[in-house]
N, CA, C, O and CB atoms as a CASP TS submission, in Angstrom:
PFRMAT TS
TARGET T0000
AUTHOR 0000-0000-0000
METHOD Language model
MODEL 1
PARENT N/A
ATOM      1  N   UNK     1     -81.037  39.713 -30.628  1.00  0.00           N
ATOM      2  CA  UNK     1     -81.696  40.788 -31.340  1.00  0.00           C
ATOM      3  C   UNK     1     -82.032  40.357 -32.764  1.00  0.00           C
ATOM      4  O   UNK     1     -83.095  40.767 -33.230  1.00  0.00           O
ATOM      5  CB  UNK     1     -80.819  42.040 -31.352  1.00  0.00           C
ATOM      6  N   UNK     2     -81.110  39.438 -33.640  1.00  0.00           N
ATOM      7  CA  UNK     2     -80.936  38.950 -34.934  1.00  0.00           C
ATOM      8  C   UNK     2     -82.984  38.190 -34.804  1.00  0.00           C
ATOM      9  O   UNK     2     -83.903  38.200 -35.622  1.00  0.00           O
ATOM     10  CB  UNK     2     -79.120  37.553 -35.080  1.00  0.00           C
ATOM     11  N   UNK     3     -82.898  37.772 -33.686  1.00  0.00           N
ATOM     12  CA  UNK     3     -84.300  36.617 -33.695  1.00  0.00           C
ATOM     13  C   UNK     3     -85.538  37.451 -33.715  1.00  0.00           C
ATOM     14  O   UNK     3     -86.430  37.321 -34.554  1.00  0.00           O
ATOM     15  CB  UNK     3     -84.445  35.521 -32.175  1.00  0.00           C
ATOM     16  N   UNK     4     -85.534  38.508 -32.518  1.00  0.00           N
ATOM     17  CA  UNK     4     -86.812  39.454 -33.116  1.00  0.00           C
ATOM     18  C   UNK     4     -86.813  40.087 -34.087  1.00  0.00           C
ATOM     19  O   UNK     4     -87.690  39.980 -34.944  1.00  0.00           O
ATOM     20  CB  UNK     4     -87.223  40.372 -32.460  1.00  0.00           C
ATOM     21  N   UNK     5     -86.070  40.687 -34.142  1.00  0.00           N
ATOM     22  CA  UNK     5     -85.592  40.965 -36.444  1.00  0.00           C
ATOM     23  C   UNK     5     -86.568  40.111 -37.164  1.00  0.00           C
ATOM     24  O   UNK     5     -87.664  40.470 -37.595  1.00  0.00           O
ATOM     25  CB  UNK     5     -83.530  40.075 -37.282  1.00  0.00           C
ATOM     26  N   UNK     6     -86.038  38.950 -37.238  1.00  0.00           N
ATOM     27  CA  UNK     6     -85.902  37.971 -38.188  1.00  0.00           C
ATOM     28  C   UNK     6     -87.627  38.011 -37.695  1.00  0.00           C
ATOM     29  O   UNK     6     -88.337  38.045 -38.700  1.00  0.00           O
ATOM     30  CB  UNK     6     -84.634  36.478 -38.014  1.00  0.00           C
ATOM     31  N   UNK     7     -88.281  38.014 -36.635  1.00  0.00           N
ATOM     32  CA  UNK     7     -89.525  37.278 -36.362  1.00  0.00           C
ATOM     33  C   UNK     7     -90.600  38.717 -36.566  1.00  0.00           C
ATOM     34  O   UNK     7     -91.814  38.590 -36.722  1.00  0.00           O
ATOM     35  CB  UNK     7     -89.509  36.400 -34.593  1.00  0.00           C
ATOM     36  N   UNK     8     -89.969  39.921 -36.532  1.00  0.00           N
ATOM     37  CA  UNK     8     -91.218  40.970 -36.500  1.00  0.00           C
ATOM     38  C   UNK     8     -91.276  41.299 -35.167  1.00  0.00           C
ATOM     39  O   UNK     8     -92.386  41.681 -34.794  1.00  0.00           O
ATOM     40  CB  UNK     8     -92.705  40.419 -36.999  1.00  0.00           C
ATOM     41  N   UNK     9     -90.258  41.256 -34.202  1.00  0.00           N
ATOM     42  CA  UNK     9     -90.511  41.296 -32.596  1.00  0.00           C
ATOM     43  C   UNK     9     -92.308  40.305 -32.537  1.00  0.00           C
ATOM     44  O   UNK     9     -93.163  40.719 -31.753  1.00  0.00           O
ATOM     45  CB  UNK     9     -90.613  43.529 -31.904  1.00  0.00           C
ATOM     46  N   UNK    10     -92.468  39.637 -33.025  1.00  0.00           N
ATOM     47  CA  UNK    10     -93.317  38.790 -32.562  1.00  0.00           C
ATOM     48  C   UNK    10     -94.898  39.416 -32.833  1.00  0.00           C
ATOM     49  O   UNK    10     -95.866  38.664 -32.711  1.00  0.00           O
ATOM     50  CB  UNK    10     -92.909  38.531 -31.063  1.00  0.00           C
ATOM     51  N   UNK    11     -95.010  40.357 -33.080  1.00  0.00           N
ATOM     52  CA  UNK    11     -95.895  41.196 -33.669  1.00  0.00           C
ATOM     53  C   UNK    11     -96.204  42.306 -32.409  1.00  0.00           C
ATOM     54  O   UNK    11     -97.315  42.790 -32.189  1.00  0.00           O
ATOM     55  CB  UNK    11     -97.229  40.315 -34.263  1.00  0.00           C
ATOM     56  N   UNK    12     -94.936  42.602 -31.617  1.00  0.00           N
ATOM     57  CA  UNK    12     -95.391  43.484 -30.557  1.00  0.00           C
ATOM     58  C   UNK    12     -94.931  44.841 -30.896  1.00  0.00           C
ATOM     59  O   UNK    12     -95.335  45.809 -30.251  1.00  0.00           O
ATOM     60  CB  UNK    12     -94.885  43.057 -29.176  1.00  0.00           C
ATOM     61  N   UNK    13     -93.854  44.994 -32.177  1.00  0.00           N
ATOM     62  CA  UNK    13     -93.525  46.155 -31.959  1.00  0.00           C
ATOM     63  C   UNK    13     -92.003  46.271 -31.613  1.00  0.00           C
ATOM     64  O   UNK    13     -91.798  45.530 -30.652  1.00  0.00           O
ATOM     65  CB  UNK    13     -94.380  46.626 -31.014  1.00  0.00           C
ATOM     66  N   UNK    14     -90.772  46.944 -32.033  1.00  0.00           N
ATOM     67  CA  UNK    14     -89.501  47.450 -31.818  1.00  0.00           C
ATOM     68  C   UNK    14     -89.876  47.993 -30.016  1.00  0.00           C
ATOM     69  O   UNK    14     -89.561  47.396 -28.986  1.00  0.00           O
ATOM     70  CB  UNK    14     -89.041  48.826 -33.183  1.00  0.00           C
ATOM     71  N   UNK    15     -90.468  49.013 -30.128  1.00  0.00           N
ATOM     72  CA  UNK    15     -90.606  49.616 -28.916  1.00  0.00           C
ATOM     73  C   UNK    15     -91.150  49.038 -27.705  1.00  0.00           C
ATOM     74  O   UNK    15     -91.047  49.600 -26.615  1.00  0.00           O
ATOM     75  CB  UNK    15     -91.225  50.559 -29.120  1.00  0.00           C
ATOM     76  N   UNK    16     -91.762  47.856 -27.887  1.00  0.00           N
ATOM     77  CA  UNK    16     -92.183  47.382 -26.815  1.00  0.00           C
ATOM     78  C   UNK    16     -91.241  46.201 -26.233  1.00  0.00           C
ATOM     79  O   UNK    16     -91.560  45.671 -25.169  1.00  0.00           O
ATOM     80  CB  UNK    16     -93.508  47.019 -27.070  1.00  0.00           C
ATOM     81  N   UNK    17     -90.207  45.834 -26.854  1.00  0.00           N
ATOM     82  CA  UNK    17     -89.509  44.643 -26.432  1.00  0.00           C
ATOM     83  C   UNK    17     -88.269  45.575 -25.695  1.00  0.00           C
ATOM     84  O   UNK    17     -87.761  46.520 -26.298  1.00  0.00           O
ATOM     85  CB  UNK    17     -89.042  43.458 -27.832  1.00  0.00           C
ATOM     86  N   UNK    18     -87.796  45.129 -24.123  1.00  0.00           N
ATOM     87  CA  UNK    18     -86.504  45.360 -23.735  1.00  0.00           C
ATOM     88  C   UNK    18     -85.465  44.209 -23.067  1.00  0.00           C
ATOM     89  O   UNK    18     -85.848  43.420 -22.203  1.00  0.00           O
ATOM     90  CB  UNK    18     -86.681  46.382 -22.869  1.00  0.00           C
ATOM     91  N   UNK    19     -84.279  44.234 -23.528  1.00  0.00           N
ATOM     92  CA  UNK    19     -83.607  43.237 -23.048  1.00  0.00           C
ATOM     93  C   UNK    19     -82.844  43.203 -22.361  1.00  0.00           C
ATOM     94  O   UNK    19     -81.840  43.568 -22.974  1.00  0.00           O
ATOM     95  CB  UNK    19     -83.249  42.743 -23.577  1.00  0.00           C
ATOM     96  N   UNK    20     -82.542  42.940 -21.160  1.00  0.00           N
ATOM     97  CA  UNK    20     -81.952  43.031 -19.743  1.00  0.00           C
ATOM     98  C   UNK    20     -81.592  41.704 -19.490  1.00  0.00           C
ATOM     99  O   UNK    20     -82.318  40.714 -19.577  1.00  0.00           O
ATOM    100  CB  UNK    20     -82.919  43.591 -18.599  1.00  0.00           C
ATOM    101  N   UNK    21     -80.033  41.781 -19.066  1.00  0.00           N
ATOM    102  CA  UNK    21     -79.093  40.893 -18.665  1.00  0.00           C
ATOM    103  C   UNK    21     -79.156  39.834 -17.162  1.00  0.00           C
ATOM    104  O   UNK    21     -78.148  40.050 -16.489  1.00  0.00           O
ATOM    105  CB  UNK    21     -77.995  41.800 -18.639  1.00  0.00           C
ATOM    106  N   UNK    22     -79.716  39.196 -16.769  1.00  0.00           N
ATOM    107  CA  UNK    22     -79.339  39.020 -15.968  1.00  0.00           C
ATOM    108  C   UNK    22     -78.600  38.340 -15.216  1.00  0.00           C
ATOM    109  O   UNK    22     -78.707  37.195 -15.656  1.00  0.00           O
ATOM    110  CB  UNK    22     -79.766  39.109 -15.846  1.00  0.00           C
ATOM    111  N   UNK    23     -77.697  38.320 -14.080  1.00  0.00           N
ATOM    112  CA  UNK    23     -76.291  37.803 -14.244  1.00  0.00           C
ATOM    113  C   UNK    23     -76.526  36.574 -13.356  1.00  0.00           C
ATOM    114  O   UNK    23     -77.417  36.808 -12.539  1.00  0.00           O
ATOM    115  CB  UNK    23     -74.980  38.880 -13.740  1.00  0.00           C
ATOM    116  N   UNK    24     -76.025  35.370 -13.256  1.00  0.00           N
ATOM    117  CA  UNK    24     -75.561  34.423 -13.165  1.00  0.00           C
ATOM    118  C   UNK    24     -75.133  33.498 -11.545  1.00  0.00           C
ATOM    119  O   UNK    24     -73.983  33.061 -11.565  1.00  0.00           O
ATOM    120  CB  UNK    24     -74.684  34.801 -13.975  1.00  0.00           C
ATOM    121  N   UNK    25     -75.586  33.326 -10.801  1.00  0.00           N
ATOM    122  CA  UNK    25     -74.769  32.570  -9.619  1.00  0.00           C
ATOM    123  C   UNK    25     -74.365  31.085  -9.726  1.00  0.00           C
ATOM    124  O   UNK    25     -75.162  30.363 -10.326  1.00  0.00           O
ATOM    125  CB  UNK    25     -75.594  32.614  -8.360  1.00  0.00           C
ATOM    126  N   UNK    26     -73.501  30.654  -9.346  1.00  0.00           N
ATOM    127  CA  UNK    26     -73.520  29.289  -8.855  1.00  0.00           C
ATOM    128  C   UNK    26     -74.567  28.296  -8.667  1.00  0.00           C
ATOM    129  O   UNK    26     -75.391  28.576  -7.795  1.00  0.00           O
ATOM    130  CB  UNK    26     -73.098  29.348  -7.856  1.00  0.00           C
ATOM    131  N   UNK    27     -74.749  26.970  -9.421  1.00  0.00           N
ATOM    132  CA  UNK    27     -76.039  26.081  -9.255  1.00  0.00           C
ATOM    133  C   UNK    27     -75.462  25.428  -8.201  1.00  0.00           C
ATOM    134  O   UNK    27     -74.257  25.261  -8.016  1.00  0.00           O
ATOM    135  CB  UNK    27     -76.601  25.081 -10.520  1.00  0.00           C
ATOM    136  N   UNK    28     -76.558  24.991  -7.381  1.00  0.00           N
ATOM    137  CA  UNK    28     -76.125  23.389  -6.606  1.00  0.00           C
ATOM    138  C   UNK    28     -77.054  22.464  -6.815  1.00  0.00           C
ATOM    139  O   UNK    28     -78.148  22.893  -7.182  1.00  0.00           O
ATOM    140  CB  UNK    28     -75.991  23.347  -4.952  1.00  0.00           C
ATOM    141  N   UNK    29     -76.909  21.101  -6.663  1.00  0.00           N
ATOM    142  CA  UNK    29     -76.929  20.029  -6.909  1.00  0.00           C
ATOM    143  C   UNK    29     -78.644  19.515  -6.510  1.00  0.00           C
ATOM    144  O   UNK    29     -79.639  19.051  -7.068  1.00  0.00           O
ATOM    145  CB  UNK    29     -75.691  19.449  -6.198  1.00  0.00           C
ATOM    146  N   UNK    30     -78.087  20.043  -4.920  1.00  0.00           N
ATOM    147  CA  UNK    30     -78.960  19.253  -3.640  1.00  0.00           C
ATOM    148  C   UNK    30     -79.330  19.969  -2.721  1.00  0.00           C
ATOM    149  O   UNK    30     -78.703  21.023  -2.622  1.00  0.00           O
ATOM    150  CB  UNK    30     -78.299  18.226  -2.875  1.00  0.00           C
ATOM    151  N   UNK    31     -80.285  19.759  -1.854  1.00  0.00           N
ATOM    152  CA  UNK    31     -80.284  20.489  -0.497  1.00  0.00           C
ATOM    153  C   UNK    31     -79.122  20.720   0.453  1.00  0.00           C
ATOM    154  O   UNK    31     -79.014  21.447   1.440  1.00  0.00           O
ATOM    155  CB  UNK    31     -81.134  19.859   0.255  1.00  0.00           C
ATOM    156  N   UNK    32     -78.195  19.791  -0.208  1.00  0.00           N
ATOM    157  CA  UNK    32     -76.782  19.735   0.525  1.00  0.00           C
ATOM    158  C   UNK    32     -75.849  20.756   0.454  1.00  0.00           C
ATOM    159  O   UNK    32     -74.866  20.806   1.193  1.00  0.00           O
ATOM    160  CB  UNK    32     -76.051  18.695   0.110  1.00  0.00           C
ATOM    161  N   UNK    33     -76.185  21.809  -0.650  1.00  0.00           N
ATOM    162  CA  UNK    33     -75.490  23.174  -1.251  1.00  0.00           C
ATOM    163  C   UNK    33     -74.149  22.102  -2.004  1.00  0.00           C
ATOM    164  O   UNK    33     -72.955  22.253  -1.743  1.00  0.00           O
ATOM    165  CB  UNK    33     -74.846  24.693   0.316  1.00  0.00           C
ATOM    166  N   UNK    34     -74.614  21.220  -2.798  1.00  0.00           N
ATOM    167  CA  UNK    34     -73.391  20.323  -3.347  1.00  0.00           C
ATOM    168  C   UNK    34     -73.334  21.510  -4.869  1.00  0.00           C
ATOM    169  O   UNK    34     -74.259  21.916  -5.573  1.00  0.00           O
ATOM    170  CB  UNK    34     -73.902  18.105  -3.712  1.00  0.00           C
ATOM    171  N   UNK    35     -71.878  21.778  -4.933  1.00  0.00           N
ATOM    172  CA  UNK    35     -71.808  22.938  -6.286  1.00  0.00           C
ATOM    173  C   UNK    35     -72.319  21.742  -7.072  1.00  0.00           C
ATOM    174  O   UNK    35     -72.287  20.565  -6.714  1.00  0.00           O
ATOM    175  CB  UNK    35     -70.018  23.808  -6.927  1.00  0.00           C
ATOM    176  N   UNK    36     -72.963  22.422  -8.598  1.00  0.00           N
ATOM    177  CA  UNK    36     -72.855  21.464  -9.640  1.00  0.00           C
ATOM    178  C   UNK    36     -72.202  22.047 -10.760  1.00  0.00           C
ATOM    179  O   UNK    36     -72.153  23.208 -11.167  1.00  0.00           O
ATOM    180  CB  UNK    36     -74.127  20.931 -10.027  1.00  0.00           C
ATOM    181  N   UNK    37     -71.511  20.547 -11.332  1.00  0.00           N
ATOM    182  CA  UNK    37     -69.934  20.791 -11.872  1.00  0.00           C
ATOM    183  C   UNK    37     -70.530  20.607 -13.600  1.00  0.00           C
ATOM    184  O   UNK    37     -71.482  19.882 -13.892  1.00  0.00           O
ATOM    185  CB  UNK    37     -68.413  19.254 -11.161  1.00  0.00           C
ATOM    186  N   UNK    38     -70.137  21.014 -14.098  1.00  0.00           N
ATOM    187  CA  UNK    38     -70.460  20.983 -15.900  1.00  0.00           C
ATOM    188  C   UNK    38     -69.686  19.508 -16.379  1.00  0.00           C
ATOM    189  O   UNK    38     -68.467  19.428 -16.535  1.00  0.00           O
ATOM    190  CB  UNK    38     -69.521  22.666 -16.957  1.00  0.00           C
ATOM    191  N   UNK    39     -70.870  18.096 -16.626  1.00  0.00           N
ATOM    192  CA  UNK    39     -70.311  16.886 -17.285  1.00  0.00           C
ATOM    193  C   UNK    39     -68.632  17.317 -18.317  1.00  0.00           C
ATOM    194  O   UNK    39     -68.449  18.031 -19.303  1.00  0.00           O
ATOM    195  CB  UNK    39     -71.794  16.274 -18.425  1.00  0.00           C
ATOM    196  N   UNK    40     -67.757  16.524 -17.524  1.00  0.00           N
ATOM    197  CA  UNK    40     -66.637  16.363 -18.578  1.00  0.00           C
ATOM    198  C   UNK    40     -65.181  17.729 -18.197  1.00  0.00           C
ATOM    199  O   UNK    40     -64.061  17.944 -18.661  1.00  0.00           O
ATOM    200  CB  UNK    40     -67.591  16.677 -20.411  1.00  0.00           C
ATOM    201  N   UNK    41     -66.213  18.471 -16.918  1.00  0.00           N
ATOM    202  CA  UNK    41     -64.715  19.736 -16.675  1.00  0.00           C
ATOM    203  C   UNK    41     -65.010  19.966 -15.214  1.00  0.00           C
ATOM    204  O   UNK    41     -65.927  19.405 -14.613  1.00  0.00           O
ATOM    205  CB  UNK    41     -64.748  21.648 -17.745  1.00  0.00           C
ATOM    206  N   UNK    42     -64.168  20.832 -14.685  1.00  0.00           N
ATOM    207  CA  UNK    42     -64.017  21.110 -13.413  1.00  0.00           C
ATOM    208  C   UNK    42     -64.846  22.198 -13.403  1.00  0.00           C
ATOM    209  O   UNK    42     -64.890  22.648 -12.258  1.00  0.00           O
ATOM    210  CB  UNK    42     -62.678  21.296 -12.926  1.00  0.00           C
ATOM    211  N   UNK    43     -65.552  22.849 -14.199  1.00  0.00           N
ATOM    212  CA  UNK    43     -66.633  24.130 -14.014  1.00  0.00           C
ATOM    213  C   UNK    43     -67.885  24.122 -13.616  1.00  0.00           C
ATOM    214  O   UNK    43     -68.891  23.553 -14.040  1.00  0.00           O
ATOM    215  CB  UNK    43     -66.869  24.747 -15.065  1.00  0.00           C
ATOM    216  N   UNK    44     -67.644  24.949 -12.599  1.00  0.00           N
ATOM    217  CA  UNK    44     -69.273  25.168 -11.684  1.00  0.00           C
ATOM    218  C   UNK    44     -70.186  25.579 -12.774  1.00  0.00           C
ATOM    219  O   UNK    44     -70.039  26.520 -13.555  1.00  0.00           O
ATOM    220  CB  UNK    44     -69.346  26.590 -10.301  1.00  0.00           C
ATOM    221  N   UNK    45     -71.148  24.727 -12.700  1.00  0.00           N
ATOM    222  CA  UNK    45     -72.525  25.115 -13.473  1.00  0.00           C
ATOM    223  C   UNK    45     -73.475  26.397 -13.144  1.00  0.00           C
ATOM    224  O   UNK    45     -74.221  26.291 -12.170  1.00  0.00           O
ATOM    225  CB  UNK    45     -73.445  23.950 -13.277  1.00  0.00           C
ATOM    226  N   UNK    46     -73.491  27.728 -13.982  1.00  0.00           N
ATOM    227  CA  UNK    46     -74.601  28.568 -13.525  1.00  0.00           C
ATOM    228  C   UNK    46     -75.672  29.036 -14.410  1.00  0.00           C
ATOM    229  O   UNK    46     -75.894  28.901 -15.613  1.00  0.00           O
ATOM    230  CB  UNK    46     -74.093  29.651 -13.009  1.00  0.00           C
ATOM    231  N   UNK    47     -76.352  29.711 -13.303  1.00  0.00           N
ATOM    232  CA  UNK    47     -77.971  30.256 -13.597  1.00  0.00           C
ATOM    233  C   UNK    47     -78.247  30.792 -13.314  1.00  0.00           C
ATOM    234  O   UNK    47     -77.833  31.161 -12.215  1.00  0.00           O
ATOM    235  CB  UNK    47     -78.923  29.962 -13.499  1.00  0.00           C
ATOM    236  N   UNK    48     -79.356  31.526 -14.017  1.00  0.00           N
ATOM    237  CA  UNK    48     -79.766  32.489 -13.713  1.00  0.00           C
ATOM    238  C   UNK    48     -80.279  32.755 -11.820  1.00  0.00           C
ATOM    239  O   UNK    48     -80.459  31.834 -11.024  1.00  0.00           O
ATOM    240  CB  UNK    48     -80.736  32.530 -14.788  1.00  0.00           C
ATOM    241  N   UNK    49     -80.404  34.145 -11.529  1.00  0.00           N
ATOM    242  CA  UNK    49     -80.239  34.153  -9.351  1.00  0.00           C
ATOM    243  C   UNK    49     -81.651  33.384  -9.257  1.00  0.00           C
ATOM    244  O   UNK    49     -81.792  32.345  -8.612  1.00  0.00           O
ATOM    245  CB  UNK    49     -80.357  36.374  -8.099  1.00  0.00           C
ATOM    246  N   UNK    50     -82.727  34.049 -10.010  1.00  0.00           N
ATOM    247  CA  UNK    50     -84.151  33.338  -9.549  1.00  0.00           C
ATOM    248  C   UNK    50     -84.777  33.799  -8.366  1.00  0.00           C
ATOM    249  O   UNK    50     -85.985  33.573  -8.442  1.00  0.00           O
ATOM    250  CB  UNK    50     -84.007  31.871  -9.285  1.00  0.00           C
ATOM    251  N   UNK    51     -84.423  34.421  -7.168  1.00  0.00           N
ATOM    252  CA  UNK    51     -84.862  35.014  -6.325  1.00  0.00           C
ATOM    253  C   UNK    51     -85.448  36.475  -6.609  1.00  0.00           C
ATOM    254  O   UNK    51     -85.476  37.009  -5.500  1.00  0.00           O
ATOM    255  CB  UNK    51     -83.977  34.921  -5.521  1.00  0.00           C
ATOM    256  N   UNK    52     -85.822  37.175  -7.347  1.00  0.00           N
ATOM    257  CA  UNK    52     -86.893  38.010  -7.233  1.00  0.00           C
ATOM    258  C   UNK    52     -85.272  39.103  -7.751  1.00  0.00           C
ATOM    259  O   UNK    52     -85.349  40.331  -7.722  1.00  0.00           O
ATOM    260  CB  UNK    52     -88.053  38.108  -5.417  1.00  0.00           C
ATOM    261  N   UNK    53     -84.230  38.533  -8.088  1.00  0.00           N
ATOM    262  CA  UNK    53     -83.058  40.226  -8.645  1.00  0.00           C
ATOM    263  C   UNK    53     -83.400  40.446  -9.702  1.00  0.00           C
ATOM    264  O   UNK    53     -82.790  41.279 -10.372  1.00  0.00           O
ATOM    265  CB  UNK    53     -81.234  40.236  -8.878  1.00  0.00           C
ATOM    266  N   UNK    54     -84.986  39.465 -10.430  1.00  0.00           N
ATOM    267  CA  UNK    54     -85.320  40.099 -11.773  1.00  0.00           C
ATOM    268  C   UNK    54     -86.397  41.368 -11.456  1.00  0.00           C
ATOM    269  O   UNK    54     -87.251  41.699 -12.279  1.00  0.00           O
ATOM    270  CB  UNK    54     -86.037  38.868 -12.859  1.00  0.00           C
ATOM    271  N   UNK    55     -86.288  41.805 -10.586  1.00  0.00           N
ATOM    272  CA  UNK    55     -87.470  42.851 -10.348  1.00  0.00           C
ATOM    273  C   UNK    55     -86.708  44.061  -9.977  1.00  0.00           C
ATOM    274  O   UNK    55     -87.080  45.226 -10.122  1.00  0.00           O
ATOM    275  CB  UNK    55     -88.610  42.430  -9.115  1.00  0.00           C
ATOM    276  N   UNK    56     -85.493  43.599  -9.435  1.00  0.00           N
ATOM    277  CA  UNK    56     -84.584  44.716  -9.042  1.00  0.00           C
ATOM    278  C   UNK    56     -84.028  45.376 -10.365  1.00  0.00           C
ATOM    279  O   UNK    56     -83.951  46.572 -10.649  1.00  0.00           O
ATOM    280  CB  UNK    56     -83.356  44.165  -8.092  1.00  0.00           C
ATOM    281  N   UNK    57     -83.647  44.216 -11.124  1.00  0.00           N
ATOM    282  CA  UNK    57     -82.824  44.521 -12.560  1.00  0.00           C
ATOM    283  C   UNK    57     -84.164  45.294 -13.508  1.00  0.00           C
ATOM    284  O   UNK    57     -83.893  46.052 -14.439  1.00  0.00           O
ATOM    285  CB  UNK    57     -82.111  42.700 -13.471  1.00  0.00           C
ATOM    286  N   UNK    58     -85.088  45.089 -13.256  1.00  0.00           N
ATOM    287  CA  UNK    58     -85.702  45.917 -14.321  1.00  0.00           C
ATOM    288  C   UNK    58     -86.141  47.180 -13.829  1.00  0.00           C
ATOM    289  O   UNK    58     -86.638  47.944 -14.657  1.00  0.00           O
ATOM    290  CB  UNK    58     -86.833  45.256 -14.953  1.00  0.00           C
ATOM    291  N   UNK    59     -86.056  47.551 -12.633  1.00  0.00           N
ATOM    292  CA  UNK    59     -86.177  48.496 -11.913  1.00  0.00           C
ATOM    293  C   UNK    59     -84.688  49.699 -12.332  1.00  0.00           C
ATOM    294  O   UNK    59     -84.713  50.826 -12.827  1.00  0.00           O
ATOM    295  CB  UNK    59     -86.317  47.788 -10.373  1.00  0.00           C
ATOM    296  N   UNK    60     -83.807  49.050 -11.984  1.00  0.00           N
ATOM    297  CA  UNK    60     -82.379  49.755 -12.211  1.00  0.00           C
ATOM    298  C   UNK    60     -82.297  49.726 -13.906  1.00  0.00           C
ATOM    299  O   UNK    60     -81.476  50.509 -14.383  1.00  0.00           O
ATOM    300  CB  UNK    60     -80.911  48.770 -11.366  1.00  0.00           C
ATOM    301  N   UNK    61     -83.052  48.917 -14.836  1.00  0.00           N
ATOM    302  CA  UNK    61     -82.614  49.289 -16.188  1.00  0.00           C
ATOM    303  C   UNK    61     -83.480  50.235 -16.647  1.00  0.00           C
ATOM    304  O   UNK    61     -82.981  50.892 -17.561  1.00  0.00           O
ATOM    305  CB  UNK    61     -82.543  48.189 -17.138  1.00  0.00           C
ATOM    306  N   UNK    62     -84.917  50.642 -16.271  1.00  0.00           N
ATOM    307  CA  UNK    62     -85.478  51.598 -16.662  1.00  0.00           C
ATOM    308  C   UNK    62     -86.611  50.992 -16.937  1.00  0.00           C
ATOM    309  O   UNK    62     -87.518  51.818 -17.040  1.00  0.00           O
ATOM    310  CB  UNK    62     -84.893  52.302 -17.564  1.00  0.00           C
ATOM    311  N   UNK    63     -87.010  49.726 -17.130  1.00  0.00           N
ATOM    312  CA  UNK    63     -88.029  49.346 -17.840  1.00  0.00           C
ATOM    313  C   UNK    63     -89.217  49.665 -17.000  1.00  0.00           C
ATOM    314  O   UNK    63     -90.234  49.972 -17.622  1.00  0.00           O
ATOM    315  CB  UNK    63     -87.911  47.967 -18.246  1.00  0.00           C
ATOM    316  N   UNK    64     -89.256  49.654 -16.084  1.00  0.00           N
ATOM    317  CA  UNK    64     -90.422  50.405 -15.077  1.00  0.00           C
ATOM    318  C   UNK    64     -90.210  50.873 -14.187  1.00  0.00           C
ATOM    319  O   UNK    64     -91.114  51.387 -13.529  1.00  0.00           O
ATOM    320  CB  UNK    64     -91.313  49.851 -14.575  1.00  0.00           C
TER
END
């Protein structure tokens, strides 16, 4: 929030910017479903789902 502040929301406007979370699964590697591990620890690497739960999530937050 500090960055559109700082920038003027980009010249769009307070009201036109909304920010929605979206949560996180497990990466893999390969076609092999190999987890991928974060260089230097035993932690599964994640990211964003990418399958289309960004349409769901803005649906359930209100934005349209």
């Amino acid at each position: 929030m500090d960055m559109f502040e700082e920038e003027k929301y980009f010249g769009l406007g307070k009201e036109s910017i909304f920010i929605v979370k979206q949560e996180n699964v497990p990466a893999f590697m390969d076609n092999n479903a190999t987890l991928a591990i974060k260089e230097g620890t035993n932690l599964i690497h994640c990211k964003p789902h990418g399958h289309g739960d960004i349409h769901n999530l803005l649906y359930e937050s209100g934005v349209v």
